[in-house]
C-alpha positions in Angstrom: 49.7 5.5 -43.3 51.1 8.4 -41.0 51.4 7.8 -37.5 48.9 8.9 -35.2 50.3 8.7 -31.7 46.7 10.5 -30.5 44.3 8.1 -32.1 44.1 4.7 -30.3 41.8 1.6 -31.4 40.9 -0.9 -28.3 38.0 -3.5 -29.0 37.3 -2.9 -25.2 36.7 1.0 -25.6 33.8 1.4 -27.7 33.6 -1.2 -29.6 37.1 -0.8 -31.2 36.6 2.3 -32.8 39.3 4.9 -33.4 39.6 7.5 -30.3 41.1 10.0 -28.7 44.1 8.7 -26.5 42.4 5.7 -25.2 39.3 8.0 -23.9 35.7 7.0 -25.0 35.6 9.9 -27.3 36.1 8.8 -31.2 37.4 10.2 -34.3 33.5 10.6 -35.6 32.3 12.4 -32.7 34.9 15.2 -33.1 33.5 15.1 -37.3 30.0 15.4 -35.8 31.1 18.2 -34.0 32.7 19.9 -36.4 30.2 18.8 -39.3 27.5 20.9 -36.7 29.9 24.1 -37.0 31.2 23.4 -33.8 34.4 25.2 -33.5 37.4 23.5 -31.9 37.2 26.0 -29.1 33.7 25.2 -28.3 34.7 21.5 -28.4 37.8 22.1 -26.2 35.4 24.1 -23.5 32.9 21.2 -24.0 35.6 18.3 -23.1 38.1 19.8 -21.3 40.5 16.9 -21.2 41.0 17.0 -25.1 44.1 19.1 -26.1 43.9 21.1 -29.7 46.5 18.3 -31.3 44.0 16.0 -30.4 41.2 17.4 -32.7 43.7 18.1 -35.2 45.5 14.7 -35.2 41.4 13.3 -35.7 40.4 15.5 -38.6 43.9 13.8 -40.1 43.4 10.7 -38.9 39.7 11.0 -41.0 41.7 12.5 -44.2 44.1 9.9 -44.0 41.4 7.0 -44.0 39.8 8.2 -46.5 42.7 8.7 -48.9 43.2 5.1 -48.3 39.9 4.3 -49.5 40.8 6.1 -52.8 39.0 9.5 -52.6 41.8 11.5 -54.1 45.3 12.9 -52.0 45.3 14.6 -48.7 47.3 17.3 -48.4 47.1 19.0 -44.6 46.9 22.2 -43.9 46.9 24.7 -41.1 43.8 24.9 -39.2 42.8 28.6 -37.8 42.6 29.0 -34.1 39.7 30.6 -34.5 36.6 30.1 -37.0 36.4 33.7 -38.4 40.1 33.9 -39.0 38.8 30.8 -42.2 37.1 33.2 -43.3 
């Protein structure tokens, strides 16, 4: 598995689950978010504390734990700065 220097698992911070730097925000709430059509700008203006590698590092993170589990290669890409510019 890649490293992930951002993504930290502590059974003392929420119940061991995979987060951001130690902080009680996990790997699924930044998928919630961005499940919901939040855009990594919103979610950075929301949590000002999270930096953009951090959301980026979690949507790999997710990609890469999946592709573990046998749901086909993950090959990353470049994700826009801005939601339009997907488009």
């Amino acid at each position: 598995m890649a490293d992930f220097d951002r993504i930290t698992r502590d059974a003392l911070v929420m119940g061991g689950r995979a987060c951001i730097r130690g902080m009680r925000v996990t790997v699924a709430m930044i998928l919630r978010h961005m499940s919901a059509d939040v855009s990594i700008e919103e979610i950075l203006a929301d949590y000002p504390y999270l930096e953009r590698e951090d959301i980026v590092q979690a949507l790999h993170y997710a990609a890469s734990r999946l592709q573990s589990r046998g749901l086909g290669p993950f090959r990353p890409r470049a994700i826009a700065n801005d939601r339009d510019a997907a488009n």
